[in-house]
C-alpha positions as CSV (number, residue, x, y, z in Angstrom):
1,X,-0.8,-10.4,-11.9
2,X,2.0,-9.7,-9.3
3,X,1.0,-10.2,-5.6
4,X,2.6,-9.9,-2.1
5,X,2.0,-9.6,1.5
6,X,3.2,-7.3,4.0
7,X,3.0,-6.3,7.7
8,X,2.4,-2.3,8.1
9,X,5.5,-1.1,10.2
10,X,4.8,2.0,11.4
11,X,2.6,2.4,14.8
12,X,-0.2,4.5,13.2
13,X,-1.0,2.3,10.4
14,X,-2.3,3.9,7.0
15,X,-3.9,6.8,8.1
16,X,-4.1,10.4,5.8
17,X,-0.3,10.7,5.7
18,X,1.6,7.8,4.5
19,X,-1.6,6.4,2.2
20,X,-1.4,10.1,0.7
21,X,2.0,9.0,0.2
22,X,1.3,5.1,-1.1
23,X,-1.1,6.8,-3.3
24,X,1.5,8.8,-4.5
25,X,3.8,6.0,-5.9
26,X,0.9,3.9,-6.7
27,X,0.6,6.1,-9.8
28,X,3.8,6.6,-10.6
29,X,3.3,2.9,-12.2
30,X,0.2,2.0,-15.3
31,X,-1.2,-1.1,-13.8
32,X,-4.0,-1.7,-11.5
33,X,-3.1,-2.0,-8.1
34,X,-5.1,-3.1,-5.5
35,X,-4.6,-3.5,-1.2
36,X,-6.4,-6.1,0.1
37,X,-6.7,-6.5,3.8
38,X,-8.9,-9.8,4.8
39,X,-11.5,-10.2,2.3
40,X,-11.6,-6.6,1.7
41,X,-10.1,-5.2,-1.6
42,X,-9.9,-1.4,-3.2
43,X,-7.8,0.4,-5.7
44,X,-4.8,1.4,-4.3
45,X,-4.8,4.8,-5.8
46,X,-8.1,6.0,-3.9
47,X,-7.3,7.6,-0.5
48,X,-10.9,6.9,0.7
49,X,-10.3,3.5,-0.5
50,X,-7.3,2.6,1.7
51,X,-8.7,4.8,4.2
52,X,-11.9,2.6,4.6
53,X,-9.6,0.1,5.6
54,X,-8.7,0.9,8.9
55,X,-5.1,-0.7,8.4
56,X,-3.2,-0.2,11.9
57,X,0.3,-0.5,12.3
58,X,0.6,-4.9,12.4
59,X,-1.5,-5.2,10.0
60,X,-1.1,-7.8,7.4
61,X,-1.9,-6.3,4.0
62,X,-1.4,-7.9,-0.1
63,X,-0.3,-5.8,-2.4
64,X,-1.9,-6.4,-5.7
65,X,-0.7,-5.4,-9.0
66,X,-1.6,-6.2,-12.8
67,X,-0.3,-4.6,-15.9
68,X,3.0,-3.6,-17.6
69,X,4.4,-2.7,-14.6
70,X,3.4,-5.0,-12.1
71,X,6.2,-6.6,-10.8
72,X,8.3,-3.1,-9.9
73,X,4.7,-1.3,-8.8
74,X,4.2,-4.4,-5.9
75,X,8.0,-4.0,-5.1
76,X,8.5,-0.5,-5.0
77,X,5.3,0.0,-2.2
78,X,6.2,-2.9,0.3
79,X,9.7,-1.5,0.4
80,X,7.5,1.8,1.1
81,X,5.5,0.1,3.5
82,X,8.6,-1.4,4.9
83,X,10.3,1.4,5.7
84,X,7.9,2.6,8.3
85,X,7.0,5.7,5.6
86,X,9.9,7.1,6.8
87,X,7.8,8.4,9.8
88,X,10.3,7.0,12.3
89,X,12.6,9.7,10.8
90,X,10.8,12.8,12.0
């Protein structure tokens, strides 16, 4: 199991958009992955699931992985989360 936090960038959060695109590279990789936000937890290849979250841009999420993959999965979305979803681009 591979785990690590990290602050949502972009102003909006994880609203339709940028979880569609999380969810996206969430299964590009075999292991479970989880987001966790307080004591709340889903799959992170469910958009309802992230959605339920209500994440808002400053929000402190974990990334949770476990599998093969687990390691590259966890890094792979906090650089995505990092980089704002590339919203600020538009």
């Amino acid at each position: 199991m591979f785990v690590k936090d990290v602050t949502v960038q972009n102003q909006v959060g994880l609203h339709a958009r940028p979880a569609t695109f999380f969810i996206q590279k969430a299964n590009e990789f075999k292991s479970s992955i989880w987001i966790e936000k307080e004591e709340r937890r889903v799959n992170a290849k469910s958009l309802l699931g992230i959605l339920s979250l209500g994440i808002v841009g400053g929000t402190s999420i974990r990334i949770i992985a476990d599998g093969a993959d687990e390691q590259e999965a966890v890094e792979e979305l906090v650089d995505l989360v990092d980089s704002g979803f590339s919203e600020d681009a538009r």
